[in-house]
N, C-alpha and C positions, 0 to 999 in steps of 0.2 A: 539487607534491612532497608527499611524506607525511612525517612526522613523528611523535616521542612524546613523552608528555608532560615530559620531561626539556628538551627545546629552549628551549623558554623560558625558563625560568628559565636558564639560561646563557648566552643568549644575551644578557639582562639585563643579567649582570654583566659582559659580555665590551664590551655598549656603556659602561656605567657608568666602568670603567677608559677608554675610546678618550676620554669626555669629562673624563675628569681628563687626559688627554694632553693633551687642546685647549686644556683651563685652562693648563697649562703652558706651550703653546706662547706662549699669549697674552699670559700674562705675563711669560714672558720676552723676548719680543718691545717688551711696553711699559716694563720694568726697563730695558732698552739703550738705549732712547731717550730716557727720560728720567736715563739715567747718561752716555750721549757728551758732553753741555756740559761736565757736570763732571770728564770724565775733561782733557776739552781745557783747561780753562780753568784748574782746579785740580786736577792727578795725584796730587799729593802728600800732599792733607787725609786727614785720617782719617775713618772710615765715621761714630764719633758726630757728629763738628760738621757732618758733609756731610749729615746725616739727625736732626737735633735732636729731630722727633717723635716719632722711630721707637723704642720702646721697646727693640727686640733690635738696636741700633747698635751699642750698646755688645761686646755679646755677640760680636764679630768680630773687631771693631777692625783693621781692614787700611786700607791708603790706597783710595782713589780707584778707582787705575787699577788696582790688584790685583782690585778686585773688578768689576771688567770680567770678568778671567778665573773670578773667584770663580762668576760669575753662569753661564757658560756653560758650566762646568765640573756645574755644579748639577741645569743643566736636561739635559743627558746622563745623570744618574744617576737622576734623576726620568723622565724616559723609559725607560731600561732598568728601571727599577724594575716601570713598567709593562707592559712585553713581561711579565716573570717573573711580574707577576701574574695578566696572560692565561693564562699558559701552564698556569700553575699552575689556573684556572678548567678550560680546556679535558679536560686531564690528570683532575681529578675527574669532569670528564662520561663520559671516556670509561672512567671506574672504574663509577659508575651506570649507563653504558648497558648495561653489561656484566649488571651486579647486575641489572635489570632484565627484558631480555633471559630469562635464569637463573630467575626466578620465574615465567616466562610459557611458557616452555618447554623442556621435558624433552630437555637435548641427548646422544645416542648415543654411545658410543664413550669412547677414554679420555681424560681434561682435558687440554687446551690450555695452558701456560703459557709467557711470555715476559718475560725481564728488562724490558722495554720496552713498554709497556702499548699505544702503538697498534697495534706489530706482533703482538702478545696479539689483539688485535681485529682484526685485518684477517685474522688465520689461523682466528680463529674466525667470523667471517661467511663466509671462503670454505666451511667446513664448511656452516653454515646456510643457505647457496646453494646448493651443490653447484658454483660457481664462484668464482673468484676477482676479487676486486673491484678499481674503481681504483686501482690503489697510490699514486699520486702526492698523494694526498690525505691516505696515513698517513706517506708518507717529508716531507710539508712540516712536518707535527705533529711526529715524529721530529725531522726538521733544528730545529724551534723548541724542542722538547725538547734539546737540544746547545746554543744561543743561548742560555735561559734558565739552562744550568749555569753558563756563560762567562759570563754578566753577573752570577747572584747569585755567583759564586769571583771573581771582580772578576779574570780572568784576563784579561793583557795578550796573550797570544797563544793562538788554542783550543788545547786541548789533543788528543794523539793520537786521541780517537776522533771528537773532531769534524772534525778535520783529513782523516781518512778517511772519514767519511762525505758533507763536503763534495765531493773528489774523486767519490766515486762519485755521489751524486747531483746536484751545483751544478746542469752544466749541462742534465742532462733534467729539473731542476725549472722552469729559464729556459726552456726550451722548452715545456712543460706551459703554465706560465702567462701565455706569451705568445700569449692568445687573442682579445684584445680588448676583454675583459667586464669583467675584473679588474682595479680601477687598482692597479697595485704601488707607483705612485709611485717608482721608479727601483730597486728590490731587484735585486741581482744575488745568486744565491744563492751562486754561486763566492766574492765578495770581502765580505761580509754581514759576517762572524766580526771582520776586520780594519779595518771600516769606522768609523769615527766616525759613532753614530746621531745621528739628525737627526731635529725632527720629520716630515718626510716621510718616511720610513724607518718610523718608527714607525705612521702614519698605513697605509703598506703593509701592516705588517705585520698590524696589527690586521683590515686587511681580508680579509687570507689565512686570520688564523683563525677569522672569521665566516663564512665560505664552506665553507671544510673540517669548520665544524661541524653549516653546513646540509645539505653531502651526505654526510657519514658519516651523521647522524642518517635521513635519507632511503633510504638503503641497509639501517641496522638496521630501518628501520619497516616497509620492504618484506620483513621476512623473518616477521613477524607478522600473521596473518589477524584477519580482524573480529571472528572468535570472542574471539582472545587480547586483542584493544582490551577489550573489552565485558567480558571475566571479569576483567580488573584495574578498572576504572571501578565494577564493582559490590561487589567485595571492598573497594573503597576507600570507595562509598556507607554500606555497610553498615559498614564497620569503624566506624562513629560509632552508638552507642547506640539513638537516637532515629529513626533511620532503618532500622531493621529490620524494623519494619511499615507502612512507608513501601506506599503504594496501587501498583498494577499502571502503571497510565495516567502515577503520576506517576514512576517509576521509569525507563521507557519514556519520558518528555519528559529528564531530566536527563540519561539515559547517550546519548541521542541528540543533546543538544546539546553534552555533551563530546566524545562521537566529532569534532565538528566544528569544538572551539576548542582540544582539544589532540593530537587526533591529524589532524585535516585531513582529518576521511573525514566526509565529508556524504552521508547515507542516508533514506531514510524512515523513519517509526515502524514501520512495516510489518516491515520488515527486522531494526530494532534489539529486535523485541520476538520475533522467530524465533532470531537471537543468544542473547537475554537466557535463554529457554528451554532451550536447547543448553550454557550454561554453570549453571546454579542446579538 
């Protein structure tokens, strides 16, 4: 797959959050085990004397058994927390990709705008294809763009336009992504909105939007020739003071091995120095 140099660094941050999930699940996984004795044996203590070490015991002060529910009620909002911050990652990428995109090449005709930033993007690559690309890939961003609204408005039921967007797309998203590749780890996208997350739910999700980030970005990059690789890598070389009289040879080794650690295009020097000529 091709790729630009935006991918990484998002895709960074999108594993970065999946392992603050895991932290979370882990721990609260190990909080419930070691709170069932005390829930059983003593329900009614309160959180300081049940926890005398624990500096923030005090800071709660609930019984026992309350904070059974305390605890599970916690790790739900710490997992949505998470999606929103995904989403919010993704949603900036695909603001960059765009920006991006935009400095590299000169697009025709009058500006493309959309309230909704991936469908903004998926109307503008079908321009810069001349065809229209896999939708299902901006309607899942979309649908998690509606999730992320619903969890940070801490709304108990979606609201109308998630409601309709789920209708029209739930179940040709259930179909799309039942392919065998992808673990969803149990996501239905029909009943998602009203489900009590889980970290398996979470664990899906995050997978959907590492996926969706790898082939939109693969679709933007195919719409950019080696030329447009190569005149951003050298505008970028150059833009640092000291490398403006940087030698032919070594110029020609650097943008050759980035073509190949950020955009996935491995070429000869041969090639990357008939480029380098073509844009300078």
């Amino acid at each position: 797959m091709k790729k630009t140099p935006l991918a990484g660094r998002f895709l960074r941050q999108l594993i970065r959050v999946n392992d603050q999930i895991c932290f979370s699940a882990m721990q609260q996984w190990d909080f419930a085990k070691r709170l069932d004795p005390l829930v059983k044996s003593s329900p009614n203590q309160f959180s300081a004397s049940a926890f005398p070490q624990n500096p923030y015991a005090e800071t709660i002060f609930r019984s026992v058994q309350e904070l059974a529910d305390f605890s599970a009620d916690a790790q739900v909002v710490a997992l949505q927390m998470g999606v929103v911050a995904s989403v919010e990652h993704l949603l900036a990428y695909v603001e960059e990709l765009q920006g991006l995109r935009e400095t590299l090449v000169a697009t025709a005709g009058d500006p493309i705008f959309d309230d909704a930033l991936e469908e903004q993007l998926r109307l503008r690559i079908a321009r810069w294809k001349g065809a229209a690309p896999t939708p299902e890939y901006f309607r899942t961003l979309g649908y998690f763009r509606h999730l992320r609204n619903h969890y940070a408005h801490v709304n108990s039921q979606p609201n109308a336009a998630f409601s309709t967007y789920t209708r029209s797309y739930g179940t040709p998203l259930n179909k799309f992504w039942d392919n065998g590749r992808t673990n969803l780890h149990g996501i239905d996208f029909r009943t998602l909105p009203s489900t009590r997350l889980t970290p398996d739910l979470a664990f899906g999700i995050m997978n959907l939007l590492r996926v969706c980030l790898w082939h939109i970005d693969d679709i933007v990059a195919d719409t950019l020739s080696l030329s447009d690789a190569v005149r951003w890598i050298v505008q970028d070389i150059r833009s640092i003071p000291r490398n403006r009289g940087m030698s032919r040879d070594r110029l020609v080794s650097k943008v050759t091995a980035r073509l190949e650690m950020e955009w996935n295009l491995k070429v000869e020097a041969e090639v990357t120095l008939k480029a380098i000529e073509t844009v300078i």
